[in-house]
VEXTINU-664056 format. One line per 4 residues: number of its first residue (from 1); their letters; for each residue y negated, x, z negated of N, C-alpha, C. Coordinates in steps of 0.2 Angstrom, whole numbers, plus 5000, padded with zeros to 4 digits. Atoms other than C-alpha are relative to their C-alpha. Layout:
! VEXTINU-664056
NUM	a	Y/X/Z/Y/X/Z/Y/X/Z  ...
This chain:
! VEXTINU-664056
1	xxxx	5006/5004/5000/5000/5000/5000/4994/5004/5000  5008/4995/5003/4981/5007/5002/4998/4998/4995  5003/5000/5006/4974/5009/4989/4990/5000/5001  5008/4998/4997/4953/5007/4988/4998/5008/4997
5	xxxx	5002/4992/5000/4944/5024/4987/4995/4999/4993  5004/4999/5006/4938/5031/4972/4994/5005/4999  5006/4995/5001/4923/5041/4965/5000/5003/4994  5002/4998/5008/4922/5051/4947/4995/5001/4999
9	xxxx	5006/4999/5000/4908/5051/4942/4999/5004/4990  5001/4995/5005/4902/5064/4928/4994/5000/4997  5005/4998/5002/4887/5062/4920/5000/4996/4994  5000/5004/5008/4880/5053/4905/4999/4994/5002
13	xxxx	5002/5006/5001/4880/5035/4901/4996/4997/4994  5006/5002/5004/4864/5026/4896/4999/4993/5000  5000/5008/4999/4864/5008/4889/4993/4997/5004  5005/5004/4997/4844/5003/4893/4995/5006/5004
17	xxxx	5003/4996/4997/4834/5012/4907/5002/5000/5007  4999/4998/4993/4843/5012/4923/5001/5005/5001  5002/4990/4994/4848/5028/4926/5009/4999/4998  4993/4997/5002/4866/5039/4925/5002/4995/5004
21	xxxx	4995/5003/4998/4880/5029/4926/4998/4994/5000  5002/5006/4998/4873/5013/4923/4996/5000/5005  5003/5005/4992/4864/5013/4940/5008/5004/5005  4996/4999/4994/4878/5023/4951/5007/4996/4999
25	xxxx	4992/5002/5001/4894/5012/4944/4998/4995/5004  4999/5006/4996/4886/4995/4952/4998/5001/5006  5002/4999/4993/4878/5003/4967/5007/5002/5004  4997/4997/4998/4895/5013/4971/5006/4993/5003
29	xxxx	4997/5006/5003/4905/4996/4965/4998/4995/5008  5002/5003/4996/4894/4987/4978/5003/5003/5007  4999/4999/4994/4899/4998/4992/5010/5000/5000  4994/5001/5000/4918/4995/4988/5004/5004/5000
33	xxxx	4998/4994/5003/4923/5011/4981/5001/4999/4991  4999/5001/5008/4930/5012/4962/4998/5004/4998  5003/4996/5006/4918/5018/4951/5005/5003/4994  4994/4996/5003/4928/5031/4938/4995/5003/4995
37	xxxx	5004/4993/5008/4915/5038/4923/5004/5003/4996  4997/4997/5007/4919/5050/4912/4993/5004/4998  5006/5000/5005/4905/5051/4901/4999/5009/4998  4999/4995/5006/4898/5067/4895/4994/5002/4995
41	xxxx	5006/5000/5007/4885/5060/4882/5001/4992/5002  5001/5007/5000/4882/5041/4877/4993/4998/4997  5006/5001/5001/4863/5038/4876/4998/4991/4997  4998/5006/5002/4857/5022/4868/4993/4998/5005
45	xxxx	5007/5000/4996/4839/5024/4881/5001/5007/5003  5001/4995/4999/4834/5037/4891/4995/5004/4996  5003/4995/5004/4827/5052/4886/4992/5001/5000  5004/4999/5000/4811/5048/4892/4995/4993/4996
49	xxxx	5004/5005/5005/4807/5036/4878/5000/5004/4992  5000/4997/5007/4802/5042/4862/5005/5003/4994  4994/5002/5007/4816/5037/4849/5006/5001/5007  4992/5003/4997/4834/5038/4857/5006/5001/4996
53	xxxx	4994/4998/5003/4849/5040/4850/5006/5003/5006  4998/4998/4995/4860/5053/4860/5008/4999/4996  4992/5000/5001/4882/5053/4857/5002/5007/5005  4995/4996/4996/4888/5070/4864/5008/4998/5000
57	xxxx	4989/5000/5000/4906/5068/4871/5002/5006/5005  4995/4994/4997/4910/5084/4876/5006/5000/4996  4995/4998/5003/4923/5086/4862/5007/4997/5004  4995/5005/4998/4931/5070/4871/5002/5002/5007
61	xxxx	4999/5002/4993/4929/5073/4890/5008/5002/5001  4992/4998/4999/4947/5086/4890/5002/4995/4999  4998/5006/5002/4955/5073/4881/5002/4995/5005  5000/5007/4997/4951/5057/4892/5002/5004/5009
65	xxxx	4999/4996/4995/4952/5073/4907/5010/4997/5002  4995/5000/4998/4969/5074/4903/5006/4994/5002  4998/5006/4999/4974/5055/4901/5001/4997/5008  5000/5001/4995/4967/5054/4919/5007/5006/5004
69	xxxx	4994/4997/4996/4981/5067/4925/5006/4997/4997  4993/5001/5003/4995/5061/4914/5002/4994/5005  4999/5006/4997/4992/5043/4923/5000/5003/5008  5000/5000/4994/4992/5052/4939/4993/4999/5006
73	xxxx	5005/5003/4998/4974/5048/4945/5000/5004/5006  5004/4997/4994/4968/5053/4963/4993/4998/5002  5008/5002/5000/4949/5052/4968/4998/5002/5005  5003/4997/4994/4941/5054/4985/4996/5003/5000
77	xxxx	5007/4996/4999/4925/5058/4979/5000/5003/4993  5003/4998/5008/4918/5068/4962/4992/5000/5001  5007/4999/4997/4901/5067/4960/4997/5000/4994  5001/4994/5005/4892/5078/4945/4994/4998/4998
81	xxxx	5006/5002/5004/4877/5073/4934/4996/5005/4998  5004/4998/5005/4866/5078/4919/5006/5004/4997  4997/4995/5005/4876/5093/4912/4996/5003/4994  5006/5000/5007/4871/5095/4893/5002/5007/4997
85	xxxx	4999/4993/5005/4879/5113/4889/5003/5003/5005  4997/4996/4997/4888/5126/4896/5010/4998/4998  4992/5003/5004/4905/5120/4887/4999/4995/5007  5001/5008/4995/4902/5103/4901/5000/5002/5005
89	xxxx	4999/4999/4993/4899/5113/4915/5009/5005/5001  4994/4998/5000/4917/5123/4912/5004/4996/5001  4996/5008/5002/4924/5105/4908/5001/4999/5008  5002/5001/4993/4917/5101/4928/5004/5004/5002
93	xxxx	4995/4994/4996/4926/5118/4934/5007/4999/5000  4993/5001/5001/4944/5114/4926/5000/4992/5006  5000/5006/4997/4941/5095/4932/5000/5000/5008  5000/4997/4991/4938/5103/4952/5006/5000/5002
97	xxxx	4992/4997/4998/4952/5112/4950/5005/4996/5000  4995/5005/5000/4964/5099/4945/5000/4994/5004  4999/5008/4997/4960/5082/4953/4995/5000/5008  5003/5000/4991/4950/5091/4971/5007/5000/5004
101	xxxx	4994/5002/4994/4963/5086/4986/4997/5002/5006  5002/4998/4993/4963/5090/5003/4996/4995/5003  5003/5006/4998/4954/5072/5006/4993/5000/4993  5006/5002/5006/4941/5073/4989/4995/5003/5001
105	xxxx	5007/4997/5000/4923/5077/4992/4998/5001/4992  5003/4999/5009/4914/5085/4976/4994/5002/5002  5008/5002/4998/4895/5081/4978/4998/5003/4991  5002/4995/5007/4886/5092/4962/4990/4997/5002
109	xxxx	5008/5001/4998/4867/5084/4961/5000/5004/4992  5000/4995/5003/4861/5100/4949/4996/4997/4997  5009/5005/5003/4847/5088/4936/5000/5004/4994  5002/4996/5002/4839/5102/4929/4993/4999/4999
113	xxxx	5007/5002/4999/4821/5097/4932/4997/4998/5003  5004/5004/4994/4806/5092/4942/4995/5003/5000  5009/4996/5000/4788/5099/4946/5000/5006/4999  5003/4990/5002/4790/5119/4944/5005/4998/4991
117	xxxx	4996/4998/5007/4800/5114/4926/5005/4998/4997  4994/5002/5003/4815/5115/4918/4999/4992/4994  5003/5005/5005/4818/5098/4906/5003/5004/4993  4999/4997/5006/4817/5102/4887/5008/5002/5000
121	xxxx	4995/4999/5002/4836/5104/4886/5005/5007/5003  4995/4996/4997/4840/5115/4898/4997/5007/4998  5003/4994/5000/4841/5134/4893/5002/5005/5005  4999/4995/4994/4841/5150/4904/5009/5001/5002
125	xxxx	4993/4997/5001/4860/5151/4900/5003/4995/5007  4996/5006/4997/4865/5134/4906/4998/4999/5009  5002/5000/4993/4854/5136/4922/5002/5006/5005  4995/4993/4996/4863/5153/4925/5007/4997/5001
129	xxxx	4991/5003/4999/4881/5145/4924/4999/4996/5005  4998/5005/4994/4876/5130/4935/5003/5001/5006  5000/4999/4993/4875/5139/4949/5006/5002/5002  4994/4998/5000/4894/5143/4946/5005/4992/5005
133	xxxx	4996/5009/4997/4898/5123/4952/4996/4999/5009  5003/5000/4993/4890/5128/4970/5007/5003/5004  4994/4998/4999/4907/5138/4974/5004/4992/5000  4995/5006/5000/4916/5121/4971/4998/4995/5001
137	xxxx	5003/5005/4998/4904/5109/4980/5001/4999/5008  5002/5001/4992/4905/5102/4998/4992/4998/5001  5010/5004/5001/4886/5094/4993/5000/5001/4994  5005/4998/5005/4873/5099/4984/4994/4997/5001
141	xxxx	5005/5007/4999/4858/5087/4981/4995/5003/4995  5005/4998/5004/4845/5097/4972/4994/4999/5002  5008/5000/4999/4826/5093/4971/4998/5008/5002  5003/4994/4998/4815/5108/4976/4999/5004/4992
145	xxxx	4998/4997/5004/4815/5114/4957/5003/5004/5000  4994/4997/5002/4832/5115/4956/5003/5002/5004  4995/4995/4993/4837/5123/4972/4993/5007/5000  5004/4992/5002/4820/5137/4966/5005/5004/4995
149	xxxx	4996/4999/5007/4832/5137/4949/5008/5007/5004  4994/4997/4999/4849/5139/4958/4998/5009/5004  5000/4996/4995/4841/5153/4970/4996/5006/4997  5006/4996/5004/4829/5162/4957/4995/5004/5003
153	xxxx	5006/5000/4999/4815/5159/4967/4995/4995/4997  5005/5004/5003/4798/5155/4962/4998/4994/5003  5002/5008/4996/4792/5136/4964/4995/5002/5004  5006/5001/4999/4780/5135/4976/4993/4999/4997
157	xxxx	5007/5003/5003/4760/5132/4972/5001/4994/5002  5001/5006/4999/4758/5113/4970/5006/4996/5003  4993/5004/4997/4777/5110/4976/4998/4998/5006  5001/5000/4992/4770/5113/4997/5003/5005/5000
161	xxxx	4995/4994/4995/4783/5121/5007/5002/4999/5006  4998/5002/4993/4786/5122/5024/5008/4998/5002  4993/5002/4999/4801/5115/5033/5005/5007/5002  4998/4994/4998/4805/5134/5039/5003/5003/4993
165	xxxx	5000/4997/5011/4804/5139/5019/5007/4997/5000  4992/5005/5001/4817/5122/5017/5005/5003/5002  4992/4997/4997/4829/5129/5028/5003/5007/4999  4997/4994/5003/4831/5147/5020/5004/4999/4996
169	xxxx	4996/5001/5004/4834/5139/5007/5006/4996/5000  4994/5005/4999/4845/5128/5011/5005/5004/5004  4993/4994/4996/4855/5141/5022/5003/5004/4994  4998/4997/5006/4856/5151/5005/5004/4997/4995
173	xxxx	4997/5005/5005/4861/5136/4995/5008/5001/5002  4993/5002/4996/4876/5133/5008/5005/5008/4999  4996/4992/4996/4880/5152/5010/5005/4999/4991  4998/4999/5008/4886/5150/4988/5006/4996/5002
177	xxxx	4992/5005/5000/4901/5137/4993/4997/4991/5004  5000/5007/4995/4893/5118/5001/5000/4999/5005  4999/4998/4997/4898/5114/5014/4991/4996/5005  5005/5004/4999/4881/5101/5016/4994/5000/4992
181	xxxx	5005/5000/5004/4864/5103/5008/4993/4993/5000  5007/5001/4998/4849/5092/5004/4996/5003/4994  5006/5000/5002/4834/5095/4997/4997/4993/4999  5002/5008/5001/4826/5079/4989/4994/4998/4997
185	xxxx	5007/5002/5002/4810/5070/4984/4997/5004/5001  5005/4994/5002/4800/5083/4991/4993/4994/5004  5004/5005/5000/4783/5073/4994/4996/5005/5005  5006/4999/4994/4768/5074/5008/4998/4995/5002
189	xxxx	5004/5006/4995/4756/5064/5015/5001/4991/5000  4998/5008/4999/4760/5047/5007/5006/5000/5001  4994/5000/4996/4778/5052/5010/5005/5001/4996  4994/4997/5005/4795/5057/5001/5004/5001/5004
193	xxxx	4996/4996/4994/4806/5068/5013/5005/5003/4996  4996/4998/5002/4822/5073/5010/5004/5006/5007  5000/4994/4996/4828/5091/5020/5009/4999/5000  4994/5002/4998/4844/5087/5026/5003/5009/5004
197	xxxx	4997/4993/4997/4857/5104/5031/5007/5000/4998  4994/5002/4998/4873/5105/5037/5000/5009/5004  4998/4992/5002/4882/5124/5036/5004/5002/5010  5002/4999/4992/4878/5131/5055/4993/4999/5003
201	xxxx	5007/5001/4998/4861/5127/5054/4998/4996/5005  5004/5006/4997/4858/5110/5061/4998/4996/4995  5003/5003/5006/4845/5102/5048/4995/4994/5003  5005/5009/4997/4834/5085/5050/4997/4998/4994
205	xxxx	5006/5002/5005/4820/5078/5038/5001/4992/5001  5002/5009/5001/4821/5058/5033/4997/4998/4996  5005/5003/5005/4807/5051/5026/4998/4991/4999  5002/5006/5000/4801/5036/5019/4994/5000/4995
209	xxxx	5006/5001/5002/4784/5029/5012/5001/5002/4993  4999/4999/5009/4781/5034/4992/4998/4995/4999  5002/5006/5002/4779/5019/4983/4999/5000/4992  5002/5000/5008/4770/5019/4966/5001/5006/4997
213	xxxx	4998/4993/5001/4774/5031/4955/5006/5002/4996  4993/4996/4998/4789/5040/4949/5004/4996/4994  4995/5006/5003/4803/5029/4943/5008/5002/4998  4996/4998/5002/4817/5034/4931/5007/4996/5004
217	xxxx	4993/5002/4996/4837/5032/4941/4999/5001/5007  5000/4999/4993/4830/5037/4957/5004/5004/5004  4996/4995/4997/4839/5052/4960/5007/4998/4998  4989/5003/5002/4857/5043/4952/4999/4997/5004
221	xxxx	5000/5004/4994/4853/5031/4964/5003/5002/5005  4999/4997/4995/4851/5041/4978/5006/5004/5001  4992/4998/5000/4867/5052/4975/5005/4996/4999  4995/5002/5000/4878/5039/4972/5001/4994/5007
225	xxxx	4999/5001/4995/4874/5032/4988/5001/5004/5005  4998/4996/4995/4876/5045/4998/5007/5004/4997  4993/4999/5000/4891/5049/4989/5006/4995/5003  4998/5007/4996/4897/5032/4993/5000/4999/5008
229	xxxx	4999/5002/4993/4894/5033/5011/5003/5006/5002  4999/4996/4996/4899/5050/5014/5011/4999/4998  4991/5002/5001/4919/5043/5006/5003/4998/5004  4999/5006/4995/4917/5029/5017/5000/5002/5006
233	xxxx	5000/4998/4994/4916/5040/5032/4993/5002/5004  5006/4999/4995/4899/5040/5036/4997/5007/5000  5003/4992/5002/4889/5057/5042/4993/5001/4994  5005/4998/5005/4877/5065/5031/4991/4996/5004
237	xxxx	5006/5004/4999/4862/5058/5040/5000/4994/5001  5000/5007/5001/4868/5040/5040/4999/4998/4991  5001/5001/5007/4871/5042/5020/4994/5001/4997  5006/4997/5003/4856/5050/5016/4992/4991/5004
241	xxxx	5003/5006/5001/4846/5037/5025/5000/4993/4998  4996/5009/5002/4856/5021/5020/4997/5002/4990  5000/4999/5006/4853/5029/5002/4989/5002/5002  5006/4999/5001/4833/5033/5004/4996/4992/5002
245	xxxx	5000/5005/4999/4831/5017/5013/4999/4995/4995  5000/5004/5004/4838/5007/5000/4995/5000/4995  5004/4999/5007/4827/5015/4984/4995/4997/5002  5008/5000/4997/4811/5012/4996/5001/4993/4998
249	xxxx	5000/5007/4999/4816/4993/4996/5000/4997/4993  5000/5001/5009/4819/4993/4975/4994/5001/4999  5004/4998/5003/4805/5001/4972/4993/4996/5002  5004/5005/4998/4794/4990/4983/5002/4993/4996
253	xxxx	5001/5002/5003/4802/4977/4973/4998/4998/4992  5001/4998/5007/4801/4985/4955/4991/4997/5001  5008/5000/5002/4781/4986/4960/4999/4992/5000  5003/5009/5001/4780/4967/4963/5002/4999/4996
257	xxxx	4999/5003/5002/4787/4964/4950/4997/5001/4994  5006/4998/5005/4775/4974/4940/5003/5003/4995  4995/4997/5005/4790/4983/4928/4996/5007/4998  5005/4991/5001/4782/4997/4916/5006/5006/5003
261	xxxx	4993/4993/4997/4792/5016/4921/5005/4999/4996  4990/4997/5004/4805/5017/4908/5002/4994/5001  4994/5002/4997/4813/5002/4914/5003/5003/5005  4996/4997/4995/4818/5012/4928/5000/4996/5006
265	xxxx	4999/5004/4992/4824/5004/4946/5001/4995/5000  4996/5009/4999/4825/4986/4950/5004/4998/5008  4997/5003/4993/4838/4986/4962/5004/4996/5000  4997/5006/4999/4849/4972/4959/4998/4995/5006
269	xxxx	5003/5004/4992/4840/4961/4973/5005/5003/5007  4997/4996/4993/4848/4973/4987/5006/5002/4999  4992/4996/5002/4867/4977/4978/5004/4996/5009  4996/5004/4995/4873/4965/4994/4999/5004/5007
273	xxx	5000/4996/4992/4865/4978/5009/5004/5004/4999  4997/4993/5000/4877/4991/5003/5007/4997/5002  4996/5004/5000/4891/4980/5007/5004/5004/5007
């Protein structure tokens, strides 16, 4: 019997805010792939609210690792979150090792920061390790940051970089282990562009309009849609803009609906075009 295709999804889950897992389980869900988290923190809000209450589950992930091999689990896709330590990114290396197949894509979005800076958690060490989960990526989804971070060059001034800049980097990014790069949210002119690169050096920019301003889950979104489409067959320029498209159409209706930031994304309205 066929079985439907599945995704793992690695990051933390956060009960109110929209982000993590609670936005990629119903977007991936919608596209008819079986959402699969394995948690590795339990948040009670995002971090970007004051007061939170965090649950590390590192201790747990082997554990619930092994549970998933004992039953036998197969997975087409893996696809890589908020890592909170360096313990978490080792966890991620054994979990490649074990459960990547000759059919499993292992998609690594590196959320390390934004704007030229690390976020408060991340230290020098954990941002030296990460770059160790680029050897066991077919895709890599880093903002321009975290592809300065991975590559240990400096941010640009004001975060302006040419497309010629993009594609070194993205050539360097690829030459480490994926076999497909984007660069993401990088912004101009009223615009948010994402640097699309595929290992041989054919690269292409998709853009869509900026809408309002910056809205927690965008980047889960975005990754679990282009992980979702690329399981499903689709090429990487069909995932990326099926997945850019979409945020632009949430985000247009987050603004009407007038929601402060830390709710995060109001995509429910559109779960049916991912269909």
């Amino acid at each position: 019997m066929k079985r439907q295709k599945r995704i793992a999804l690695i990051n933390d889950m956060t009960g109110f805010g929209r982000c993590s897992i609670a936005v990629e389980l119903p977007l991936i869900s919608a596209m008819k792939i079986q959402a699969c988290p394995l948690p590795t923190a339990v948040l009670s809000v995002h971090t970007g609210f004051a007061e939170h209450y965090i649950d590390d589950y590192t201790d747990r992930m082997r554990p619930y690792m092994e549970n998933w091999a004992v039953n036998g689990l197969e997975f087409d896709g893996i696809c890589t979150g908020f890592l909170g330590s360096v313990e978490q990114i080792n966890i991620v290396e054994e979990f490649v090792r074990r459960f990547k197949k000759s059919f499993t894509r292992v998609m690594v979005d590196p959320v390390m920061g934004d704007y030229g800076k690390l976020y408060s958690s991340y230290t020098p060490e954990i941002c030296r390790e990460m770059k160790r989960l680029l050897k066991h990526a077919d895709l890599v989804t880093p903002n321009l940051t975290e592809a300065c971070q991975l590559l240990d060059e400096a941010y640009p001034e004001n975060g302006v970089i040419g497309e010629d800049a993009l594609a070194k980097m993205a050539r360097a990014l690829s030459e480490r282990g994926p076999e497909q790069v984007v660069i993401t949210g990088l912004q101009g002119e009223g615009q948010v562009l994402n640097f699309l690169y595929e290992k041989g050096g054919s690269h292409s920019i998709v853009r869509e309009p900026k809408i309002g301003g910056d809205r927690s889950g965008t980047g889960d979104a975005f990754a679990a849609i282009v992980a979702g489409g690329l399981v499903r067959g689709l090429s990487l320029q069909e995932s990326v803009e099926k997945a850019a498209g979409f945020i632009t159409k949430a985000l247009r209706y987050t603004v009407e609906l007038d929601l402060p930031w830390n709710y995060g994304l109001a995509f429910e309205e559109y779960l049916t075009e991912l269909d």
